[in-house]
C-alpha positions in Angstrom: 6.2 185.4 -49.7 8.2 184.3 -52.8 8.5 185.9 -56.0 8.8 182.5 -58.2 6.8 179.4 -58.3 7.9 176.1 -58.2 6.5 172.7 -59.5 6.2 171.3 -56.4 3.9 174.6 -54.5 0.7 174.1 -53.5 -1.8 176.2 -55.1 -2.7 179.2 -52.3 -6.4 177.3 -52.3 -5.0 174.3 -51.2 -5.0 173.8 -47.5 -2.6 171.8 -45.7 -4.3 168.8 -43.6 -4.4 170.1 -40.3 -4.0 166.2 -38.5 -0.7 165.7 -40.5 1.8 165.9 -38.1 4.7 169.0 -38.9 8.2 167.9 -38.1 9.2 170.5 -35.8 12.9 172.2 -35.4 13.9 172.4 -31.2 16.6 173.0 -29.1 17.1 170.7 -26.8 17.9 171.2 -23.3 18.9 168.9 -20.1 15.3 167.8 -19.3 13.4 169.0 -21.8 12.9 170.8 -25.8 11.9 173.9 -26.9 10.6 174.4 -30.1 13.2 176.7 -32.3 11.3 180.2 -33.5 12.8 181.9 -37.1 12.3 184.7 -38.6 11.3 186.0 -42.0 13.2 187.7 -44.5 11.2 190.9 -43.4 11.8 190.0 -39.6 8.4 188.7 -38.2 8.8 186.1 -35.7 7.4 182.6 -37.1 7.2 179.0 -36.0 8.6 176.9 -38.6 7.0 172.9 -39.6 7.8 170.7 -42.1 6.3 168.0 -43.8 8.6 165.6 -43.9 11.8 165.1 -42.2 14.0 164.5 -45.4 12.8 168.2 -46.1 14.0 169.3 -42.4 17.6 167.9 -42.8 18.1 169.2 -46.2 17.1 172.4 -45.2 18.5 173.4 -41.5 21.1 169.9 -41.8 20.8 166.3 -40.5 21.9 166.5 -37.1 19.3 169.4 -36.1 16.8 167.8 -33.9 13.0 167.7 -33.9 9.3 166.4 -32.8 6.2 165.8 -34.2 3.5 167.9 -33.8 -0.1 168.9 -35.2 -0.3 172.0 -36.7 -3.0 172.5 -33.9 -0.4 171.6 -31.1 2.3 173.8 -32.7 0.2 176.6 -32.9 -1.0 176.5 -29.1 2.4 176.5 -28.3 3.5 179.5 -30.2 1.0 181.8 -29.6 1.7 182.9 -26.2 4.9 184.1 -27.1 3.2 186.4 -29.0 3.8 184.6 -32.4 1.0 183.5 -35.0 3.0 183.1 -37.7 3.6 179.3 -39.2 5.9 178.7 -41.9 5.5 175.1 -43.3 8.6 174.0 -45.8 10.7 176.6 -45.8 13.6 175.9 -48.2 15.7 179.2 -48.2 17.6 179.6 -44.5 21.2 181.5 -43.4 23.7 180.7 -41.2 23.4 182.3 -37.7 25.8 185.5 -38.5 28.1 184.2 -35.4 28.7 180.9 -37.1 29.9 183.0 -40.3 32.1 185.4 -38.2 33.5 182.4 -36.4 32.6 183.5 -32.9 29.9 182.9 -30.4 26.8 185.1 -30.4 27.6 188.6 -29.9 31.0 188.6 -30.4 32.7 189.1 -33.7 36.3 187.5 -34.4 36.7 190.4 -36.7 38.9 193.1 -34.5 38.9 196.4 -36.5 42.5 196.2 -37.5 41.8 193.3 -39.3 38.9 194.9 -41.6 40.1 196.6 -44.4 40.7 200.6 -43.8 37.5 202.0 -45.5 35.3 200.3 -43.3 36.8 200.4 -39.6 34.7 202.4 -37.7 36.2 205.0 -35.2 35.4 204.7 -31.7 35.2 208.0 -29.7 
């Protein structure tokens, strides 16, 4: 939920039409894609769409890949992962924090030495 409102918001009334397609974020793999799953700023698990791809490269970059599905089809998809959450047009996203530390996922290129003193943890 955001705290401001924008020009371009729809009004909480208005629904979306559910036969518009959603361009949809994936990873893809060697033979096939799988559709990428976000989370909110509170941490629930959510499926993300977006009306338009214009919108989808200026928010998560041009060379991230996607498909086009119905909300229907996305949401069928989703929910046996547990997931019934859709975010459609989310404008606000963060680097992965191992793009920001400059090392792969779960690993940090940050050795403690390097930190400054007050916040180098001590390891027992």
């Amino acid at each position: 939920m955001c705290l401001f409102r924008y020009e371009e918001d729809p009004e909480p009334e208005e629904r979306m039409n559910a036969a518009a397609p959603l361009y949809v974020p994936v990873r893809a793999g060697s033979a096939q894609v799988a559709v990428r799953m976000f989370r909110t700023p509170l941490g629930t698990r959510t499926a993300v769409g977006f009306t338009d791809p214009g919108r989808l490269a200026s928010t998560l970059g041009p060379e991230q890949p996607w498909i086009r599905l119905s909300e229907t089809a996305l949401r069928s998809l989703i929910e046996p992962l547990g997931t019934t959450l859709l975010t459609v047009d989310p404008t606000l996203t963060a680097p992965a924090v191992a793009e920001v530390l400059g090392g792969r996922p779960g690993e940090s290129s940050a050795s403690p030495a390097a930190l400054p003193r007050d916040t180098a943890t001590r390891v027992a």
